[in-house]
C-alpha positions in Angstrom: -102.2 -14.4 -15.8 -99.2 -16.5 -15.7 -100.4 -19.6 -17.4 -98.0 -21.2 -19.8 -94.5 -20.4 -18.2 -92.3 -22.9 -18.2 -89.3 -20.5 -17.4 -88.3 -17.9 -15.0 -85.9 -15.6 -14.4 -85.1 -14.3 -11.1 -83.4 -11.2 -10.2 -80.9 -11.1 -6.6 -81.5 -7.9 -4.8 -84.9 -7.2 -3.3 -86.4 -10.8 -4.8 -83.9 -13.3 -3.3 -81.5 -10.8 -0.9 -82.9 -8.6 1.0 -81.2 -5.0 0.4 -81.5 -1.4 1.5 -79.7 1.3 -1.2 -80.1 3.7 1.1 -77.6 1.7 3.8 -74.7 2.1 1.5 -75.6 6.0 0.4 -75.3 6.4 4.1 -72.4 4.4 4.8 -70.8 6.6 1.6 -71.7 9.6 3.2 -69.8 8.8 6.7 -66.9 8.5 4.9 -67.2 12.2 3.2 -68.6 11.2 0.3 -71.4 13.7 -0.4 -74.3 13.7 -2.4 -74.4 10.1 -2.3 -77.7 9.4 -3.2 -76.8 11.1 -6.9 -73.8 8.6 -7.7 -75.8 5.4 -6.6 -79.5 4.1 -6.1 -81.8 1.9 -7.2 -82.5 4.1 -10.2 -79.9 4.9 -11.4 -75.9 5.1 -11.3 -72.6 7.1 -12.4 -70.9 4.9 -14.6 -68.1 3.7 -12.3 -70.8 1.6 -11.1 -71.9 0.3 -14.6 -68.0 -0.6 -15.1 -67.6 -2.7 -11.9 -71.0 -4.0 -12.4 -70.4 -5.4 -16.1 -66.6 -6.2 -15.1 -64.6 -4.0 -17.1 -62.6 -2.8 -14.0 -61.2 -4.5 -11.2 -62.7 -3.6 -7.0 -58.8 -1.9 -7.2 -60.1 0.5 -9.8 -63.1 1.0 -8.4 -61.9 2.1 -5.3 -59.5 4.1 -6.6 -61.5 5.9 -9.0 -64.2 6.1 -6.3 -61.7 8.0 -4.3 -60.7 10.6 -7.2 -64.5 11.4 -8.0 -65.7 11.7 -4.7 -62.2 13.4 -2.8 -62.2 10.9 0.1 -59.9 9.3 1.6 -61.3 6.0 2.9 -59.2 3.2 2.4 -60.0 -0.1 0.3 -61.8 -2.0 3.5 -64.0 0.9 4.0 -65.1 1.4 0.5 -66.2 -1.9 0.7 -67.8 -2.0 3.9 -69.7 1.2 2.5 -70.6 -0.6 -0.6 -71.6 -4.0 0.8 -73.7 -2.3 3.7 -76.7 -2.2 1.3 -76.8 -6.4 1.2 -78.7 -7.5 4.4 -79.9 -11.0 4.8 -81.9 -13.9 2.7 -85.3 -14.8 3.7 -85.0 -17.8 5.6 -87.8 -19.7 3.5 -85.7 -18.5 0.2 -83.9 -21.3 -0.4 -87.0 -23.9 -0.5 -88.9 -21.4 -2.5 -86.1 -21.4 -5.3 -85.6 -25.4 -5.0 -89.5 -25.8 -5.4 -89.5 -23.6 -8.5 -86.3 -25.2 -9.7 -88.3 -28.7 -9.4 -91.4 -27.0 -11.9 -89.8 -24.8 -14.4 -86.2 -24.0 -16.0 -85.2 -21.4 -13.7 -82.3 -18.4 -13.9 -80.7 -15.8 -11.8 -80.4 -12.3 -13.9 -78.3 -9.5 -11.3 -76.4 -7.0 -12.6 -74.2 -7.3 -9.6 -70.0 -7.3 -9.1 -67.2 -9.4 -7.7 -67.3 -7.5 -4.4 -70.8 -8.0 -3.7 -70.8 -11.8 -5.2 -68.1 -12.7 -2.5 -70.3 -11.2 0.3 -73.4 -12.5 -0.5 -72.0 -15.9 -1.3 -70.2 -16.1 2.4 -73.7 -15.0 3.9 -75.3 -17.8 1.6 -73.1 -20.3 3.1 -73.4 -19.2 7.0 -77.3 -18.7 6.7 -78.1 -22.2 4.6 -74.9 -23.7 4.0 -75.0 -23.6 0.3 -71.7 -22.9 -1.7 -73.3 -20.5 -4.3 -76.7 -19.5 -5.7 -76.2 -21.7 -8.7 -77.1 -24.5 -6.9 -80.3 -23.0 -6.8 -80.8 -22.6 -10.5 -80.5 -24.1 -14.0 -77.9 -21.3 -14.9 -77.4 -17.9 -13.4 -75.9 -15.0 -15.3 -74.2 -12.1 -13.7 -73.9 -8.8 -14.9 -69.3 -8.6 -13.9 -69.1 -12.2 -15.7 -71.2 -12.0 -19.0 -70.3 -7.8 -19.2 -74.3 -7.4 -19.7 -76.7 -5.5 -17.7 -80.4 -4.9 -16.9 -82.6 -3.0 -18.3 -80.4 -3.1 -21.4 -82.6 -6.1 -24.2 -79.2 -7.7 -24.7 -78.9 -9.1 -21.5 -82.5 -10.7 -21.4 -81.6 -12.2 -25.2 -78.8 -13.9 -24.0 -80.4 -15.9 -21.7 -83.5 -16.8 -24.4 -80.6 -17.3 -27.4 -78.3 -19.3 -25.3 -81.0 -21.6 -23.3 -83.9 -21.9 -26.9 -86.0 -20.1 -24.4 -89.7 -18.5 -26.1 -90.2 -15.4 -24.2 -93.7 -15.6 -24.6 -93.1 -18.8 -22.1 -90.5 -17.1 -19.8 -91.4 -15.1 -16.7 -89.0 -12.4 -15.2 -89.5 -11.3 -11.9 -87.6 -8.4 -10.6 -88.1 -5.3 -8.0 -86.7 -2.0 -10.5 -89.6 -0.7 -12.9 -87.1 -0.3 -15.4 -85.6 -3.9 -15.2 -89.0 -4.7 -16.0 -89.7 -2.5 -18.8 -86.1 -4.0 -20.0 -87.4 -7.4 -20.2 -90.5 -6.4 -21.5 -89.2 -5.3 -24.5 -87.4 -8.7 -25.1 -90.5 -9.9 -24.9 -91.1 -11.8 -22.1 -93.5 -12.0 -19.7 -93.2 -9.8 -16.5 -94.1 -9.4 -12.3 -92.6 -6.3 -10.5 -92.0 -7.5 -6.9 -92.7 -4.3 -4.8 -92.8 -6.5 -1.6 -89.6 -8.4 -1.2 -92.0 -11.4 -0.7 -91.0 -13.7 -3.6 -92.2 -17.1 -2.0 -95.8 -15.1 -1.3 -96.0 -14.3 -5.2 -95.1 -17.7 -6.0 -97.9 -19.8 -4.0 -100.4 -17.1 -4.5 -99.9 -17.0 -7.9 -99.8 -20.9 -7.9 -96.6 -21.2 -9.3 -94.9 -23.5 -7.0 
């Protein structure tokens, strides 16, 4: 099924981090925020989220503008407490699994993520395995705040194959969001929806690494 890759893209959240959405829309909702679930989740987001999340404002804004939408008054910390509550730990085989594909094909991180989130996760990254960033663990990573792209949008998938000569046909994305797949899909690559958080199970059963 898989035969010819020679690239793959990896998504964060629920592939290499393992995350629970409904944390934060519960954290949100201890602070007054109601109807939580209908700002943010997996599916689908206001668009103060998308603006974090392709870095066109600042956590600052964010939080402020979280604040006017929602009529809360949690400060800064809490916001992003709330926000980061949804970011739990990495499996502890993760970081083998990623060095082990790294070794066989040309290999990418693709997360529509944001600065908040990126400082957490990195700090966790360094107490759990001592690593200084994901990118260690990859040819390139692209994420969503820095390159002001994000999944399921084509654009975001073709700048990877444009800037990298990558054939699609060749390139495997691997992500846990139907429509991050459908995304890619329609740039043409090739395509796994992880619906078990078990990357490094897909990966040997599949004979990939």
């Amino acid at each position: 099924m898989f035969e010819g890759i020679k690239n793959i893209i990896f998504d964060l959240g629920g592939v290499i981090i393992n995350i629970d959405y409904n944390k934060t829309i519960q954290a949100f909702e201890k602070l007054g925020i109601k109807n939580a679930g209908e700002l943010y989740s997996q599916q689908k987001q206001n668009d103060l989220f998308d603006l974090l999340e392709t870095g066109k404002i600042s956590p600052e804004e964010f939080y402020d503008n979280l604040r006017k939408i929602t009529g809360t008054n949690a400060t800064n910390q809490e916001l992003e407490n709330a926000w980061n509550a949804m970011l739990l730990d990495f499996p502890e085989n993760i970081t083998d699994t990623l060095k082990k594909a790294k070794a066989k094909y040309k290999t990418f991180l693709l997360s529509n993520t944001n600065e908040i989130h990126y400082r957490d996760y990195t700090l966790r990254l360094k107490k759990q395995f001592g690593i200084d960033d994901l990118e260690d663990l990859f040819y390139k990573q692209y994420l969503s705040h820095l390159i002001g792209l994000r999944k399921p949008n084509k654009e975001a998938f073709e700048l990877i194959l444009r800037e990298n000569n990558l054939n699609p046909a060749e390139t495997l994305f691997i992500d846990d969001s139907i429509q991050h797949i459908k995304g890619a899909t329609g740039a043409g690559l090739k395509t796994h929806w992880l619906k078990d958080n078990n990357l490094t199970k897909f990966l040997t059963t599949n004979h990939l690494i």
